[in-house]
LUMLO-29504 format. One record per residue (C-alpha): residue in three letters; residue number from 1; chain; x, y, z. Coordinates in nm, 2 decimals. Layout:
ALA | NUM | A | X | Y | Z
...
This chain:
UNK | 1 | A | 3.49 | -1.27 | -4.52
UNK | 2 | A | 3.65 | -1.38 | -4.18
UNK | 3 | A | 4.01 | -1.28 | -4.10
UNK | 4 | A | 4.20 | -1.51 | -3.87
UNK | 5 | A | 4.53 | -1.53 | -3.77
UNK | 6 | A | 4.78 | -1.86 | -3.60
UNK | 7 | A | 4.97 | -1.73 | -3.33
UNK | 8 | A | 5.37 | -1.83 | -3.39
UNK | 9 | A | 5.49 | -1.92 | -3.00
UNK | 10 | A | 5.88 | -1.84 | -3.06
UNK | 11 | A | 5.82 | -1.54 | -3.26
UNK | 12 | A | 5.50 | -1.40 | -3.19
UNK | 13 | A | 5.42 | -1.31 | -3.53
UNK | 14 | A | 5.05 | -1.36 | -3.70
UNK | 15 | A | 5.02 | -1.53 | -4.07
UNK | 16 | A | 4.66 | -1.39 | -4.18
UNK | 17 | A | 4.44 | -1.63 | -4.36
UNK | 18 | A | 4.08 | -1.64 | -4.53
UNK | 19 | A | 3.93 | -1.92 | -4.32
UNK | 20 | A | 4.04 | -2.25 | -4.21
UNK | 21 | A | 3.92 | -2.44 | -4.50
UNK | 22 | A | 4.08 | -2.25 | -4.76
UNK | 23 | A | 4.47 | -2.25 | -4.64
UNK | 24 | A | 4.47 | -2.62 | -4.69
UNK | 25 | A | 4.20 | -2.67 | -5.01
UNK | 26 | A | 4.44 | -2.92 | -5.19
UNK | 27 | A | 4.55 | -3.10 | -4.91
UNK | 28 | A | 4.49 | -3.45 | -4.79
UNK | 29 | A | 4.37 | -3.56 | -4.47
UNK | 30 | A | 4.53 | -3.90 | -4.40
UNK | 31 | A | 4.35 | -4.17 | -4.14
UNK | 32 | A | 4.37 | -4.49 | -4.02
UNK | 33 | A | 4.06 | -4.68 | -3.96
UNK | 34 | A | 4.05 | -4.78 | -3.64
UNK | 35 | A | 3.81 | -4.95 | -3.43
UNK | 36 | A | 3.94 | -4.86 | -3.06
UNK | 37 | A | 3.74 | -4.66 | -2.88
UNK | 38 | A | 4.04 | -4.40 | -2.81
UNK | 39 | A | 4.25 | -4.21 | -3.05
UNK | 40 | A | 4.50 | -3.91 | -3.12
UNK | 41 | A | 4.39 | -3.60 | -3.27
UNK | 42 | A | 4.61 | -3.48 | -3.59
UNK | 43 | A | 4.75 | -3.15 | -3.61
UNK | 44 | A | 4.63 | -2.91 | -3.89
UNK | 45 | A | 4.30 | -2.93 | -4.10
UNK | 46 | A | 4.20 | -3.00 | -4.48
UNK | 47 | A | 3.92 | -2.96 | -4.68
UNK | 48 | A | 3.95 | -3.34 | -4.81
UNK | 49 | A | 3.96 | -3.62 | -4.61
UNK | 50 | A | 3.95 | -4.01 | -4.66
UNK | 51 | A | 3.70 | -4.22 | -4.50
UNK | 52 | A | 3.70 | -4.63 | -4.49
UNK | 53 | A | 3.35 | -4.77 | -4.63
UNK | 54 | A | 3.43 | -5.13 | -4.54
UNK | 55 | A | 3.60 | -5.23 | -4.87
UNK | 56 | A | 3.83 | -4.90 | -5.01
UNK | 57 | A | 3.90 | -4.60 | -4.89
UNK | 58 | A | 3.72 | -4.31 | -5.07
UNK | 59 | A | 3.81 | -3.95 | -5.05
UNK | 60 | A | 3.56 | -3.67 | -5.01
UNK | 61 | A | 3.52 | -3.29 | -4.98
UNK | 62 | A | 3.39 | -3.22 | -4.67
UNK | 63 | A | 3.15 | -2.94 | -4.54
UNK | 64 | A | 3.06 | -2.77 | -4.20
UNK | 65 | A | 2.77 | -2.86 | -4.02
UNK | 66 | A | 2.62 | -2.61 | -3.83
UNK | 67 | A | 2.45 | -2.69 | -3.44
UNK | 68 | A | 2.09 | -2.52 | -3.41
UNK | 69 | A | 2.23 | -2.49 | -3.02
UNK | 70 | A | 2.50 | -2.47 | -2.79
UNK | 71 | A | 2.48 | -2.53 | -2.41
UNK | 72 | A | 2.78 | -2.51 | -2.19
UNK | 73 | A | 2.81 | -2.58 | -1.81
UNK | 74 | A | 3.00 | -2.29 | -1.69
UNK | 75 | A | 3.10 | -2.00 | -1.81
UNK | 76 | A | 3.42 | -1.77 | -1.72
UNK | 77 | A | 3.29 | -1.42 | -1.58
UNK | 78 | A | 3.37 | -1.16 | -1.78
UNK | 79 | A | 3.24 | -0.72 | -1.77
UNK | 80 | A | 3.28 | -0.79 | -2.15
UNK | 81 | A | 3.16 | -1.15 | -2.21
UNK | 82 | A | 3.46 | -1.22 | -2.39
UNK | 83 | A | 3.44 | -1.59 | -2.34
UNK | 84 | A | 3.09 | -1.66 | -2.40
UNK | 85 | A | 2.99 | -1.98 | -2.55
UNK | 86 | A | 2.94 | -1.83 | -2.89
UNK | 87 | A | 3.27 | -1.81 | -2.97
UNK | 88 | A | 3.32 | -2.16 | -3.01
UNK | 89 | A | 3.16 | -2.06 | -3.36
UNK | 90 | A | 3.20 | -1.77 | -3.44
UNK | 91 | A | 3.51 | -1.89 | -3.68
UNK | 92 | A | 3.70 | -1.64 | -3.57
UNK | 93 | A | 4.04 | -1.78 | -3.36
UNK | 94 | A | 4.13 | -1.49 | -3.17
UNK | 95 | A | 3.77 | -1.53 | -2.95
UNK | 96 | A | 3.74 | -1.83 | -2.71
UNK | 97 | A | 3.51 | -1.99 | -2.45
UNK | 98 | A | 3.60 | -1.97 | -2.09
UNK | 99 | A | 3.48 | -2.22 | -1.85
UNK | 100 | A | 3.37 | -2.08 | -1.54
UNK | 101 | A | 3.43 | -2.35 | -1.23
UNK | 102 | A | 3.67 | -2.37 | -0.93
UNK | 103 | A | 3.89 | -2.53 | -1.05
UNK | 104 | A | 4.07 | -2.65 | -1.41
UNK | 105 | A | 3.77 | -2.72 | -1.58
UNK | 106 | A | 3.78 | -3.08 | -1.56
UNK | 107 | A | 3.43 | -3.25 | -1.58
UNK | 108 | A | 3.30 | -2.94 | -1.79
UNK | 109 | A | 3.09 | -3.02 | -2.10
UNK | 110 | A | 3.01 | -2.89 | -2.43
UNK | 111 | A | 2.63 | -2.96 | -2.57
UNK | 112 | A | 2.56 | -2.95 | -2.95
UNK | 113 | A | 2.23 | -3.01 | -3.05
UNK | 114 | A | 2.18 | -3.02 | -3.45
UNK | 115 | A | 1.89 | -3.13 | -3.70
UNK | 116 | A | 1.80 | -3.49 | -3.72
UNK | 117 | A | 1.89 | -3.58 | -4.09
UNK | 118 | A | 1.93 | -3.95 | -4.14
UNK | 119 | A | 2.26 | -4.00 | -4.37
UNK | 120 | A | 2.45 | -3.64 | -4.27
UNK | 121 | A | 2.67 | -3.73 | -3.99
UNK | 122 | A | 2.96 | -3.57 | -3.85
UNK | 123 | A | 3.26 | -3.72 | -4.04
UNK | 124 | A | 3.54 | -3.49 | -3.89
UNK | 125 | A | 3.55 | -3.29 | -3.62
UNK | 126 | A | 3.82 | -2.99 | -3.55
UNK | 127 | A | 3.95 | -2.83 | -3.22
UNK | 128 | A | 4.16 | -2.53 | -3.10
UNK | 129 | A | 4.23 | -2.67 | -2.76
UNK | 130 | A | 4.34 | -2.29 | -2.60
UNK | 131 | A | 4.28 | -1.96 | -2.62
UNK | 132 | A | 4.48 | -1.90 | -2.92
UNK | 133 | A | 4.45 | -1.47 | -2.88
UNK | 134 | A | 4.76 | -1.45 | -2.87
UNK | 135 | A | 5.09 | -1.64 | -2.77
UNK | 136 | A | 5.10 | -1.55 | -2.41
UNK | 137 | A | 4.72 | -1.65 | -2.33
UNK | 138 | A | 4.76 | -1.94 | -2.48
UNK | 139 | A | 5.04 | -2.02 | -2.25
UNK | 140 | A | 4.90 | -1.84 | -1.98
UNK | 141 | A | 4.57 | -2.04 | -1.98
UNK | 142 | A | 4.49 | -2.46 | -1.95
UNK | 143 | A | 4.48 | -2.65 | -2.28
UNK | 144 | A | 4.27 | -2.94 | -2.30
UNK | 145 | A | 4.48 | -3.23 | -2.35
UNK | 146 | A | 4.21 | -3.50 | -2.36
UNK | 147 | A | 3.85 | -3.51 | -2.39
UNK | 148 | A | 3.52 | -3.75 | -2.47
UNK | 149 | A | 3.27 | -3.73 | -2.74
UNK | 150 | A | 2.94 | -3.89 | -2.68
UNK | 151 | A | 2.70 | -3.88 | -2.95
UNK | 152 | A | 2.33 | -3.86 | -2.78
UNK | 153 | A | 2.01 | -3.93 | -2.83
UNK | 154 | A | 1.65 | -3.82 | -2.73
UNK | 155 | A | 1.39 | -4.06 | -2.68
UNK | 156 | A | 1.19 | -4.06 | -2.37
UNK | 157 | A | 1.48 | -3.99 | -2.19
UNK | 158 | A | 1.90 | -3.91 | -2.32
UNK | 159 | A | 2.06 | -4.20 | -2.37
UNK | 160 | A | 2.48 | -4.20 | -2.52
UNK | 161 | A | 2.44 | -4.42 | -2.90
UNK | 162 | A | 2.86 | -4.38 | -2.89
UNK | 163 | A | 3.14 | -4.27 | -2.74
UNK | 164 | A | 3.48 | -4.22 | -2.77
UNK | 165 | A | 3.82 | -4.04 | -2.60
UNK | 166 | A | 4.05 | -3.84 | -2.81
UNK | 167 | A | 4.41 | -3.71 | -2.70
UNK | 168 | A | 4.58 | -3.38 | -2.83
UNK | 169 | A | 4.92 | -3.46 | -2.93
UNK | 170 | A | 5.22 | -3.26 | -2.71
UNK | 171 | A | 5.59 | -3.15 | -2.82
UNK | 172 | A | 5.87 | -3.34 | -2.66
UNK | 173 | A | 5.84 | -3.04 | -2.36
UNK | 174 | A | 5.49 | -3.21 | -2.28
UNK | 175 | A | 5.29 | -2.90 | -2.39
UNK | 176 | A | 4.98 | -2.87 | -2.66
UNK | 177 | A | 5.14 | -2.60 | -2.88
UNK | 178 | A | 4.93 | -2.35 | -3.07
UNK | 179 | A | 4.71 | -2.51 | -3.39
UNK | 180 | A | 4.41 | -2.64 | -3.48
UNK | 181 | A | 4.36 | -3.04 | -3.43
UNK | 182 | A | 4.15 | -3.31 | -3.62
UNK | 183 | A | 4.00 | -3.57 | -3.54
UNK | 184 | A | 3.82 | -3.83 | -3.86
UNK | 185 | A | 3.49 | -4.00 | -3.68
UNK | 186 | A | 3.40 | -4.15 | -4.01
UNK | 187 | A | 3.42 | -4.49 | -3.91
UNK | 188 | A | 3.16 | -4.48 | -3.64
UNK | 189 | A | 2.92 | -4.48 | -3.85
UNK | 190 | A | 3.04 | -4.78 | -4.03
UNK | 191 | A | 3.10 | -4.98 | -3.69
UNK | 192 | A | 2.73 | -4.90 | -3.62
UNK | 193 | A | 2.44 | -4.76 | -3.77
UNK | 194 | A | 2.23 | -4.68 | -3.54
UNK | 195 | A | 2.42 | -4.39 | -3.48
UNK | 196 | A | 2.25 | -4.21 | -3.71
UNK | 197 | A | 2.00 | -4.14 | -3.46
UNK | 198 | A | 2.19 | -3.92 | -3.25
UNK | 199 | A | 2.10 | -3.58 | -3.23
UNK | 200 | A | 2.35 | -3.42 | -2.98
UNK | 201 | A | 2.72 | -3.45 | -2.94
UNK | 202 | A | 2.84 | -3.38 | -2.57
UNK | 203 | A | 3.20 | -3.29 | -2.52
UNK | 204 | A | 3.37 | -3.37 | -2.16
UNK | 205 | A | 3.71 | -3.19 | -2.07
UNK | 206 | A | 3.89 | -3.51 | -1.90
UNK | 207 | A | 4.26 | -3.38 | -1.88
UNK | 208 | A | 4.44 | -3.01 | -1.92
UNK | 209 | A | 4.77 | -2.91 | -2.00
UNK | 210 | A | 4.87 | -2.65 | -1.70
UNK | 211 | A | 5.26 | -2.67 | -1.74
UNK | 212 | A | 5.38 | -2.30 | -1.67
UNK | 213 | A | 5.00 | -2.14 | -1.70
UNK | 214 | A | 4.93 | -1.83 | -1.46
UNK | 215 | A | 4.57 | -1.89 | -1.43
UNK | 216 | A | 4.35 | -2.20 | -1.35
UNK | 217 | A | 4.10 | -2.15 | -1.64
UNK | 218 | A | 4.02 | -2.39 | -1.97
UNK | 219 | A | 3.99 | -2.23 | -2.27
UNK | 220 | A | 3.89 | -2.38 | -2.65
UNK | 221 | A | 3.90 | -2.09 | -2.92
UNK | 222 | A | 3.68 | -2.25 | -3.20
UNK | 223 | A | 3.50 | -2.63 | -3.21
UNK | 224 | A | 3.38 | -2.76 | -3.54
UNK | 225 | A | 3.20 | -3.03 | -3.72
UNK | 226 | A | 3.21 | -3.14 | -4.08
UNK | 227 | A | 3.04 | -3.37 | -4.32
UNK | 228 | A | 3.14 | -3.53 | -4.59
UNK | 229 | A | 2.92 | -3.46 | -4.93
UNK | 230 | A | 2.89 | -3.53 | -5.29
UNK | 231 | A | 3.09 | -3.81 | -5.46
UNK | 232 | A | 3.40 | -3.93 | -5.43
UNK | 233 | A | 3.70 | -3.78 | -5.61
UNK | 234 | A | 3.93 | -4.06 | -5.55
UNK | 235 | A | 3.89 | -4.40 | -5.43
UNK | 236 | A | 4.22 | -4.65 | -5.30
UNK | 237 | A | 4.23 | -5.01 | -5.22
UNK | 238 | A | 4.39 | -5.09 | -4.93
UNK | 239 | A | 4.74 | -5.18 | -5.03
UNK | 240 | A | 4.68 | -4.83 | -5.27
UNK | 241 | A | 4.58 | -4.62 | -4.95
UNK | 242 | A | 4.86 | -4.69 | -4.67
UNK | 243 | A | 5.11 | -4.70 | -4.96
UNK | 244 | A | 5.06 | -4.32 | -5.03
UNK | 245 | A | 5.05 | -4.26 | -4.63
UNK | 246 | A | 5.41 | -4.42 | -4.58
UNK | 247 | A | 5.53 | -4.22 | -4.88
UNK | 248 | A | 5.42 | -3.87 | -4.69
């Protein structure tokens, strides 16, 4: 059973917890479906979530999907390898991949090859933007504030089926604080099916949050993607659905 702990910035104390999916088993992820091609990610993650299927919005349990491979294009050196790229699933918080370039890591990607199977999709996707260790390495190293998805495909050659940017939310002092951030791709498969087909997602660092950092290094602690499954528990008309969003 995997013991993880969120890192409290003001007091530096640790709340221990099972596993990401079971803090928040009851819970409700709420989403708008939207059709721009950039969003904001939503801090904390449940084990439900909403997704729009063109006519109501239908809520499902949702379950991890696991990538056959990771590549990375750098790696931060390290005697121990502590921020090898296996500890972007390793479900474990306290770990994180380093990326390894001069610089803040912008331009740096994230391969994720998984298993063509036509109908299972990445429906969410969740993110620990830092190295959440502890409360001064998260501090003391670059959060990524913003980032592309590409969903890829193999032919005769790699070609990008979709894309799309997300944005980490930051505090009114302009810095990513310490949690774990969501983001509900559900309704790019409904805008087009022939996304199906992909069989890698490539993640791009774009933008990093260095306000007061003490080294010039990106981190991300743990990267995951889920799928929606079975049937739905609960399904909401429109008028039904951002009624009980407004009343949150």
């Amino acid at each position: 059973m995997i013991i993880t702990k969120i890192i409290n910035r003001n007091s530096c104390s640790t709340t221990v917890f099972k596993s990401f999916i079971s803090v928040c088993l009851f819970s409700f992820l709420s989403f708008s479906f939207l059709r721009a091609q950039e969003r904001t990610a939503i801090e904390g993650f449940k084990a439900k979530a909403y997704f729009f299927n063109g006519g109501l919005y239908e809520l499902y349990r949702i379950k991890h999907l696991e990538p056959y491979k990771v590549d990375v294009s750098s790696t931060l050196k390290s005697d121990t390898g502590k921020y090898e790229k296996r500890n972007l699933f390793d479900f474990n918080v306290l770990t994180a991949w380093g990326e390894g370039v001069p610089g803040n890591g912008v331009g740096e990607t994230i391969r994720l090859s998984f298993k063509r199977d036509r109908g299972v999709h990445p429906d969410v996707m969740s993110i620990i933007p830092g190295n959440l260790n502890s409360g001064p390495t998260w501090y003391s190293n670059n959060r990524v504030s913003k980032f592309k998805i590409r969903f890829l495909a193999v032919t005769d050659e790699v070609k990008t089926v979709k894309e799309l940017t997300v944005s980490i939310p930051k505090n009114s002092k302009g810095l990513i604080t310490p949690n774990i951030y969501n983001i509900n791709l559900g309704d790019l498969f409904v805008q087009n099916i022939a996304i199906d087909d992909f069989e890698i997602i490539e993640i791009e660092i774009l933008e990093v949050d260095a306000i007061n950092t003490k080294y010039n290094d990106t981190c991300i602690s743990e990267i995951g993607f889920y799928s929606r499954f079975g049937e739905p528990i609960k399904s909401l008309t429109d008028a039904q659905y951002h009624k009980m969003v407004e009343q949150k």
